[in-house]
C-alpha positions as CSV (number, residue, x, y, z in Angstrom):
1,X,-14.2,-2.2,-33.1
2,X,-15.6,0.3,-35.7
3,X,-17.7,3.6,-34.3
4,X,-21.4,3.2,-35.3
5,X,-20.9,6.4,-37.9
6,X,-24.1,4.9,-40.1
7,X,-26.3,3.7,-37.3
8,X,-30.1,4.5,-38.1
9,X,-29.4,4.4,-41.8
10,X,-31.4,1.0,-43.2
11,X,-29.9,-0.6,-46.6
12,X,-31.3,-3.2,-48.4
13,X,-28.5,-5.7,-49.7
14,X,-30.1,-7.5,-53.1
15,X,-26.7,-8.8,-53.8
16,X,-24.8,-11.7,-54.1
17,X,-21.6,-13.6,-54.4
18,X,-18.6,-11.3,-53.0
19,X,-18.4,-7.2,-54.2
20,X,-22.0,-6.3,-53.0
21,X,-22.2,-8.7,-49.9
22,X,-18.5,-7.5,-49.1
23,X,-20.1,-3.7,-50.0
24,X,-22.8,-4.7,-47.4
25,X,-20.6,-5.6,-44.5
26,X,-18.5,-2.6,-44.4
27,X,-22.0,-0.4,-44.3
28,X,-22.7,-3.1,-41.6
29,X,-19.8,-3.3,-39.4
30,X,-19.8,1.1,-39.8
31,X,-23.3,0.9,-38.1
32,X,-26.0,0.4,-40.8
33,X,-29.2,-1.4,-40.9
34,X,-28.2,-3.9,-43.6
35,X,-31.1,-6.3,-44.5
36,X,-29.8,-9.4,-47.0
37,X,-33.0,-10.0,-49.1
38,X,-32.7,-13.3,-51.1
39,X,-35.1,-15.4,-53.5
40,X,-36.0,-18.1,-51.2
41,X,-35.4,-20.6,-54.0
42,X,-32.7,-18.8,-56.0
43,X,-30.7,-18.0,-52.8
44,X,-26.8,-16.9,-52.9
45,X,-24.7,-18.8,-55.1
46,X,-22.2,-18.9,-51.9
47,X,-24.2,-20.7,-50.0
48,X,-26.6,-22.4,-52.4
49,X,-26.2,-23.7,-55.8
50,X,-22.8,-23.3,-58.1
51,X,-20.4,-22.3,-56.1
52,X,-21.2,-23.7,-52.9
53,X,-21.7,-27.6,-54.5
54,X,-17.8,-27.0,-56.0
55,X,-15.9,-25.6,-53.1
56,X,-17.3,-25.8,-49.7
57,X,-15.0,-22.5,-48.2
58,X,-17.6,-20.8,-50.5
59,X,-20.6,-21.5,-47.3
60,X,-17.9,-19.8,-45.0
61,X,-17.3,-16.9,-47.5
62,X,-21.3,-16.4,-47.6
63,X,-21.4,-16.9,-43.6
64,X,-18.4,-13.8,-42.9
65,X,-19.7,-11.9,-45.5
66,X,-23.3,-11.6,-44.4
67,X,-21.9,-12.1,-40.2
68,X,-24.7,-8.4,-38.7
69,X,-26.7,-8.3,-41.7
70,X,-30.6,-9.5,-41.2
71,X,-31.5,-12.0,-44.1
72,X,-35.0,-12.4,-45.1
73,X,-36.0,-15.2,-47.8
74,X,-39.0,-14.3,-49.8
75,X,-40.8,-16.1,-52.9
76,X,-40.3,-13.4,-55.4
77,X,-43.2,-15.1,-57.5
78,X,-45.4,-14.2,-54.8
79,X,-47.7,-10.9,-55.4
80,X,-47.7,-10.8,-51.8
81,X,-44.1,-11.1,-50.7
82,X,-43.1,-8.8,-53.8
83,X,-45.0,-6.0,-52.1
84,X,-43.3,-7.0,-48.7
85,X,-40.4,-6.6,-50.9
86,X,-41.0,-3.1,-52.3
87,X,-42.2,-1.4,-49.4
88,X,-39.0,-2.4,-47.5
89,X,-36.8,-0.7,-50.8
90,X,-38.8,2.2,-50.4
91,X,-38.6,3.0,-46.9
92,X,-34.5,2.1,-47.0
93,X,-31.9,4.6,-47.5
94,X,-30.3,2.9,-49.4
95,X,-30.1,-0.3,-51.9
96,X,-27.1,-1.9,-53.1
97,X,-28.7,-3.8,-56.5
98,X,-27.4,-7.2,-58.0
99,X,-31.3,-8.4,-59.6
100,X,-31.1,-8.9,-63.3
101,X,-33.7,-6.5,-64.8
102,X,-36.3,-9.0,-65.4
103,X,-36.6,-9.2,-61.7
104,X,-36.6,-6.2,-60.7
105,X,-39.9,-5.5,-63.4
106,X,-41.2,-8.4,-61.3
107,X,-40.6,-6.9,-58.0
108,X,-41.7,-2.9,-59.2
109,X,-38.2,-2.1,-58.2
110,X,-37.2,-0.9,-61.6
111,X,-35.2,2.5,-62.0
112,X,-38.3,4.4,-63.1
113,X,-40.2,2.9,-59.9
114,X,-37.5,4.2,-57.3
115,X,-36.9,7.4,-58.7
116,X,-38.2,9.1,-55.6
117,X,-38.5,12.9,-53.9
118,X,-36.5,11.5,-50.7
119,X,-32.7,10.7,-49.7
120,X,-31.6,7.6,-51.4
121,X,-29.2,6.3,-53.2
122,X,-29.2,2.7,-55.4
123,X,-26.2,1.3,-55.9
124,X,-25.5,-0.8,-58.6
125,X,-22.0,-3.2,-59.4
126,X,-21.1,-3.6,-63.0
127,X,-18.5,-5.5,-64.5
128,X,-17.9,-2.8,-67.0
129,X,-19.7,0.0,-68.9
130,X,-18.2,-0.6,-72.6
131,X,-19.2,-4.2,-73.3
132,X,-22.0,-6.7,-72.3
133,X,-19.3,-9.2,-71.5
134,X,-19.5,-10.8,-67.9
135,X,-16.5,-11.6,-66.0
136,X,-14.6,-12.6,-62.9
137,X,-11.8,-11.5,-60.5
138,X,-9.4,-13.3,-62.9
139,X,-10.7,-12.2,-66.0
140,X,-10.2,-8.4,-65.1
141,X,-6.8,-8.7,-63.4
142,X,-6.0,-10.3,-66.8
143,X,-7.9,-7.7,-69.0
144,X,-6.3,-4.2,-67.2
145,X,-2.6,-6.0,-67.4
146,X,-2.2,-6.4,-64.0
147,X,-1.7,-10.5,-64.3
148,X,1.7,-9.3,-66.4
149,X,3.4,-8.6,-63.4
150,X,2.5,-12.4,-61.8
151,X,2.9,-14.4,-64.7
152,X,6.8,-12.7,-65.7
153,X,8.1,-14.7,-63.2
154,X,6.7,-18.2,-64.5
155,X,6.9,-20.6,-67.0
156,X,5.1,-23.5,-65.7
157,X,2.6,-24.8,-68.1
158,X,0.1,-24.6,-65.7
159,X,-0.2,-21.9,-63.5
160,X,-2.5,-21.1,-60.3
161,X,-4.0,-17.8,-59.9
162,X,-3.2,-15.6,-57.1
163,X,-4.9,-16.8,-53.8
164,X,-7.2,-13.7,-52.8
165,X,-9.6,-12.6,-55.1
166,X,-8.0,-8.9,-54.5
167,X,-10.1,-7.2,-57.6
168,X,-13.3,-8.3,-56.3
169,X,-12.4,-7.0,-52.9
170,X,-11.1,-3.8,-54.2
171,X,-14.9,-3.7,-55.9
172,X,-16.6,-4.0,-52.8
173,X,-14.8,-1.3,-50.8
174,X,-15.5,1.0,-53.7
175,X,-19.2,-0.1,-53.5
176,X,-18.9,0.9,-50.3
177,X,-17.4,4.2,-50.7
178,X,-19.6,5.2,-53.8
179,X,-23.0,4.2,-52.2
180,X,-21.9,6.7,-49.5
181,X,-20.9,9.5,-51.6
182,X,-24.0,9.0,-54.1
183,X,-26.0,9.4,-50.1
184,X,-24.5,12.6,-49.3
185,X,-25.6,13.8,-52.9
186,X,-29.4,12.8,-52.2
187,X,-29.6,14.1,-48.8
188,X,-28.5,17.9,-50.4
189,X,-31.0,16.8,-53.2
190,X,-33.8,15.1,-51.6
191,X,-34.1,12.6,-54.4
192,X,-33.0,9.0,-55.6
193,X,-29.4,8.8,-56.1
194,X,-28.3,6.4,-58.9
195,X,-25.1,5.1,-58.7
196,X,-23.1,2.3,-61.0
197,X,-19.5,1.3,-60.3
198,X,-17.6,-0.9,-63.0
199,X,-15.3,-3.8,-62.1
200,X,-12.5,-3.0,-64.5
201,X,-12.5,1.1,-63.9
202,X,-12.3,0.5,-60.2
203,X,-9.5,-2.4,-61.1
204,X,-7.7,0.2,-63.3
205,X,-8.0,3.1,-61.1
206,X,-7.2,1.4,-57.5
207,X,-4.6,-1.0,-58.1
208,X,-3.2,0.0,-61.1
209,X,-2.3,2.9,-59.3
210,X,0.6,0.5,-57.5
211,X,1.8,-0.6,-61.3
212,X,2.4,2.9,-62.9
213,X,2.3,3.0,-66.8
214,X,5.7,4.4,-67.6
215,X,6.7,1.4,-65.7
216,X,4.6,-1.0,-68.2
217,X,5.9,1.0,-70.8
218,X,9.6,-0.2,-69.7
219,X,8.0,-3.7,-69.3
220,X,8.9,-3.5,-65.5
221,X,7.5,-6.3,-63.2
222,X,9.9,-6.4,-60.6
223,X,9.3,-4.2,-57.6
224,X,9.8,-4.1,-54.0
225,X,6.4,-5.7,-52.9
226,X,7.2,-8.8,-55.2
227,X,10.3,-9.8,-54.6
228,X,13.1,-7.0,-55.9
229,X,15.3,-6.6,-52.5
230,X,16.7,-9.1,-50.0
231,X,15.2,-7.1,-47.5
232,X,11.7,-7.9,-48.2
233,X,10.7,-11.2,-49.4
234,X,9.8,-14.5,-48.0
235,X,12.6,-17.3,-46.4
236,X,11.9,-20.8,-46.0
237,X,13.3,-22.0,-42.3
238,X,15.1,-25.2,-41.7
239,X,11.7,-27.0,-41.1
240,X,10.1,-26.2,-44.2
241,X,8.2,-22.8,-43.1
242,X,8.5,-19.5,-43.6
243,X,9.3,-16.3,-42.7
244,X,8.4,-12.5,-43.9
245,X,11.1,-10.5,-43.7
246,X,10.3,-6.6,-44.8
247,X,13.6,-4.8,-43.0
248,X,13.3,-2.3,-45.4
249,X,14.4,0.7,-43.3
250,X,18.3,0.6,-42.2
251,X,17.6,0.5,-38.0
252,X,15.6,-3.5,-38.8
253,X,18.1,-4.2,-41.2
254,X,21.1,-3.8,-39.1
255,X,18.6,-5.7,-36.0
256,X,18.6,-8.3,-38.2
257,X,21.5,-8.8,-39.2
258,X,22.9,-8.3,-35.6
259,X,20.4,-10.7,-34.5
260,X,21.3,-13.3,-37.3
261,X,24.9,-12.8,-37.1
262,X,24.7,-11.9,-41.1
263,X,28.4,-10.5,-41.8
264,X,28.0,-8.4,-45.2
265,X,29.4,-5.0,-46.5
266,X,26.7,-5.3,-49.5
267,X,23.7,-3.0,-49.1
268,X,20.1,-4.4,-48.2
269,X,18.9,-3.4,-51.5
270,X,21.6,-5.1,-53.3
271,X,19.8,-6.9,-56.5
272,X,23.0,-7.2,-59.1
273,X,22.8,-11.0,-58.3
274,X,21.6,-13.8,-55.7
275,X,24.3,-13.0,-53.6
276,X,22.4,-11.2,-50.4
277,X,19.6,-13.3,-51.1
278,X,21.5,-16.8,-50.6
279,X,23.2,-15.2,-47.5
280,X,19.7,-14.0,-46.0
281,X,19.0,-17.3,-47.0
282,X,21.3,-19.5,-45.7
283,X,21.0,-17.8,-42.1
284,X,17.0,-18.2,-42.2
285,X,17.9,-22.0,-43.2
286,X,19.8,-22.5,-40.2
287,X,16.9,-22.2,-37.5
288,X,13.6,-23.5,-37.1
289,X,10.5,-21.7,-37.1
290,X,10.1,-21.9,-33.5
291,X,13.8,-21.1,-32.6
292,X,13.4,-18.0,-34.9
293,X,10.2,-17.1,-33.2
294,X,12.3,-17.2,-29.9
295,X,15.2,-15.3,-31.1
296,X,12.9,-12.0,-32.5
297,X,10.3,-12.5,-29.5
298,X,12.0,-9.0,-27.7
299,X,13.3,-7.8,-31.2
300,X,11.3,-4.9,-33.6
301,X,12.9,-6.1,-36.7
302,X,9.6,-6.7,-39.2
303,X,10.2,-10.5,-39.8
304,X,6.9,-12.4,-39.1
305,X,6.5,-16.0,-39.1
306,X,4.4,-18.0,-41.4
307,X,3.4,-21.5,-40.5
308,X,2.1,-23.9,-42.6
309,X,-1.7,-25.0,-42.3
């Protein structure tokens, strides 16, 4: 359970879809006041509209990420509601903004109309700062290079994306992170704090970090988090499942090969060829899931299970 660091601080969440919702709930779940204000017509593409007609796990992802928040449906065309709408911005410490400008000269909640003599900070999530050019979690795990690394390893004519939408996540926790940081700057200040935070620089910065560019330059896309060692990757069991084996230190190495009965003199690292990766392999194939799970129950080895929906 988180510590309430943020309780007392109220933010008004005019977001939508994943990075500023996401941004949202972590402020939440740290103990903020986090009040979802949505069009009552134009509501969240999540849970009403686009996304949510096309793929119904969109309504969950709406549901978790919004799970503490309070959510208030206004008409925005309404002179009254707008100035329900303003009064709660300016009280709020804090607004995390996803309205297209139009709106937002609709509502009086333009930058010129919150640039106040108080603490506050608005937050804004950009999908870059160069071009006018939307785009989605694909498009800028394609656009920093990061994609190379996936794809090397393919040839299929069609190919499905990576499952978590790990850019746009990565965007939300650096929403997060700025919005407090631009906070601290307008308490010292006493005045509006405007912050913006690009999808591709926070792509680029955070988890290109874990593909280094001398290692582009080599055209390396092999590493030990995708695959590299027979020490960590994924086995399938005799049933058809999986298991996660990441012995990457010696003492759960050796465990598992005790464990396994694996007879080898070649190291756990050993990548020259298949070999330690069919013998890893072939001892994996030998047991069921649930016979695995009964053999490593008492054992500290780091192999996890992974069952099958």
């Amino acid at each position: 359970m988180n510590t309430l660091y943020l309780k007392g601080l109220t933010i008004i969440d005019l977001s939508h879809r994943l990075p500023g919702p996401l941004c949202g709930k972590i402020l939440s779940d740290l103990g903020a006041n986090v009040i979802k204000i949505e069009d009552h017509i134009f509501q969240d593409p999540f849970s009403s509209g686009l996304f949510a007609k096309f793929d119904s796990s969109f309504i969950s992802w709406y549901e978790n990420l919004n799970n503490g928040k309070t959510i208030e449906k206004y008409d925005f065309n309404s002179p009254d509601d707008q100035l329900v709408i303003r009064n709660k911005i300016l009280n709020a410490d804090a607004v995390i903004m996803g309205l297209p400008l139009k709106t937002r000269e609709k509502l009086g909640i333009t930058n010129t109309d919150l640039m106040l003599n108080k603490a506050m900070v608005v937050l804004e999530l950009l999908s870059t700062e160069l071009e006018q050019k939307s785009m989605h979690d694909l498009n800028v795990l394609a656009i920093t290079g990061l994609l190379t690394q996936y794809v090397a390893d393919h040839s299929e004519k069609i190919l499905a994306p990576p499952f978590l939408p790990i850019a746009g996540i990565t965007f939300g926790h650096k929403g997060a992170t700025d919005l407090l940081a631009g906070y601290i700057n307008s308490t010292k200040n006493q005045k509006t704090e405007f912050v913006k935070t690009y999808l591709d620089q926070t792509t680029e910065e955070l988890l290109g970090i874990f593909w280094p560019k001398v290692d582009r330059l080599k055209k390396r896309t092999k590493f030990l988090h995708n695959g590299l060692y027979p020490c960590y990757c994924l086995y399938q069991t005799k049933d058809q499942n999986y298991v996660a084996l990441a012995a990457v230190e010696e003492k759960f190495w050796l465990r598992f090969c005790k464990v396994f009965n694996l007879e080898t003199k070649l190291e756990r690292f050993h990548n020259q060829d298949k070999t330690l990766f069919e013998l890893v392999s072939q001892k994996i194939q030998s047991y069921n899931l649930d016979e695995i799970e009964e053999l490593i129950k008492n054992e500290d080895i780091c192999l996890s299970s992974i069952k099958k929906i």
